[in-house]
C-alpha positions in Angstrom: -35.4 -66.9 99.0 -32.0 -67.2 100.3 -32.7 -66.5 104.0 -35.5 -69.6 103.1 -32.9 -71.8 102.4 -30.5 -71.0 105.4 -33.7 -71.0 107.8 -34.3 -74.7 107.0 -31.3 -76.0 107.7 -30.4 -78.3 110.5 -26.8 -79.5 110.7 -26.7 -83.1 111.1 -23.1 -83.1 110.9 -21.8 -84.1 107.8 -22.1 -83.3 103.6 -26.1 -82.3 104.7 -27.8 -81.8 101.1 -30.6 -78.7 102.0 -33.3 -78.7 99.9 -33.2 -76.0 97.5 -33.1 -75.0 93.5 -29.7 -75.8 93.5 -27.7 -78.0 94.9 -26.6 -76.9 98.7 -24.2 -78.9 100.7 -23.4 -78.2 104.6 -20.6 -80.0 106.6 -19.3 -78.6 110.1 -16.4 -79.9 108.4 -13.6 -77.3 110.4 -10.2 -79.2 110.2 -8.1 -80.7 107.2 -9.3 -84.2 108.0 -13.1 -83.2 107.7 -12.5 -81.2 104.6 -11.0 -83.8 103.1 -13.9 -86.4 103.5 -16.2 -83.3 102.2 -14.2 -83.4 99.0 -14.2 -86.6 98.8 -17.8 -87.3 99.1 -18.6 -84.0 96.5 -16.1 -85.7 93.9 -17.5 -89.2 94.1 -21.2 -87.7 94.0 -20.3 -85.0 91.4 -17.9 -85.1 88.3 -16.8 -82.0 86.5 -19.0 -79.6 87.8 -17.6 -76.1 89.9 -18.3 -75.1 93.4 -19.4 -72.2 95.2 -17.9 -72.2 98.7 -18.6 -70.3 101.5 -16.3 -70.2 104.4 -14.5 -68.6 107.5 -13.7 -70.4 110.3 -11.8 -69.6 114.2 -8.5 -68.4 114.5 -7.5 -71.4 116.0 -8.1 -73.6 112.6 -5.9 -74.5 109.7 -7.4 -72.4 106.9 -4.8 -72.8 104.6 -4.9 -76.6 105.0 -9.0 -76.8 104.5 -8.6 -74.5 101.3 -5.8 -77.0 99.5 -8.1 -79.5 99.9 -10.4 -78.1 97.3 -7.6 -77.2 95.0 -8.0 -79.6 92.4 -11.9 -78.6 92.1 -12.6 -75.7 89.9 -13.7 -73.4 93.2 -14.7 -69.9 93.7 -14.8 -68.8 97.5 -16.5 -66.7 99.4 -15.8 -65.8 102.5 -16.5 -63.5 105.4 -15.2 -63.3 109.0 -17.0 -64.8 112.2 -18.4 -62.6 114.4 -16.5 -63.6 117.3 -13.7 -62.4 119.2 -11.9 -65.6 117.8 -12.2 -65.2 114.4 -9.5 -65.3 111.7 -8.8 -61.7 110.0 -9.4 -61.3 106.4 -6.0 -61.0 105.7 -5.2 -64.0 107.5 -8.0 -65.5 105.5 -7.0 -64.3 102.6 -3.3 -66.3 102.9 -5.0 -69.2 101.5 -4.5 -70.8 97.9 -7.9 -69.7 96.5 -8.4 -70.0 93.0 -10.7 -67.2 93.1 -12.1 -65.4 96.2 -14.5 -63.1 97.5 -14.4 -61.3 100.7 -17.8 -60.0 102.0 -19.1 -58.4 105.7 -21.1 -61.2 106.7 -21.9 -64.8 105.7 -25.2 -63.6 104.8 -23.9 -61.5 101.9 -21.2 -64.2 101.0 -24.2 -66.7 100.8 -26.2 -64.7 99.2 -23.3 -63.8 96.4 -22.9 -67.3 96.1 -26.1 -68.6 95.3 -25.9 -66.2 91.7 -25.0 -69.0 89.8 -26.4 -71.7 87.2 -27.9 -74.9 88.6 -25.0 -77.1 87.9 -22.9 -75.2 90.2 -22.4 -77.0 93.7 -22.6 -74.6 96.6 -20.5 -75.7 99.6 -20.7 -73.9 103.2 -18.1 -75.1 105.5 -15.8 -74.1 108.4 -16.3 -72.8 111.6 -20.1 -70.6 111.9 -20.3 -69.5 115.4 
């Protein structure tokens, strides 16, 4: 069920809604400025509801940045490194102001720990994903 969802999606760039039994979101948001717009967009679309994020992104990005824009949104995280030679370590990851996080060996499993929530929870993926 979960591989169904990520199989149909098709980045279009950004705050993609995949059609799913919850609601998905997908941005290739992968800088502060991006992330910001994604917020945006989820707050004006979505009032007092909690999101499910899933996230890494390259070395070469300002995690800590595209986490702080979230922090006013009650957020749990999961995340996972890339795998590419240009990936951010875990514990590089995990410098970031999460409210709660989750740290998995693949996207796969962080997506598919994600998705184990009620239907008014907003699932998020965003970052770098090559």
């Amino acid at each position: 069920m979960c591989c169904d969802a990520i199989n149909t999606v098709k980045i279009i760039g950004r705050c993609q809604e995949v059609p799913w039994d919850k609601p998905l979101f997908v941005d290739v948001a992968h800088n502060a400025q991006a992330v910001n717009n994604l917020v945006q967009v989820l707050t004006e679309r979505f009032t007092g509801k909690k999101y499910h994020i899933i996230f890494s992104c390259l070395k070469t990005k300002d995690h800590i940045a595209m986490v702080e824009a979230f922090s006013h949104l009650p957020s749990s995280w999961f995340i996972a490194p890339l795998k590419t030679p240009n990936t951010h370590a875990i514990d590089t990851l995990l410098q970031a102001p999460y409210q709660k996080v989750t740290v998995f060996p693949s996207l796969i499993d962080a997506f598919n720990a994600a998705t184990q929530c009620d239907k008014d929870t907003i699932l998020v993926g965003f970052g770098s994903f090559h």
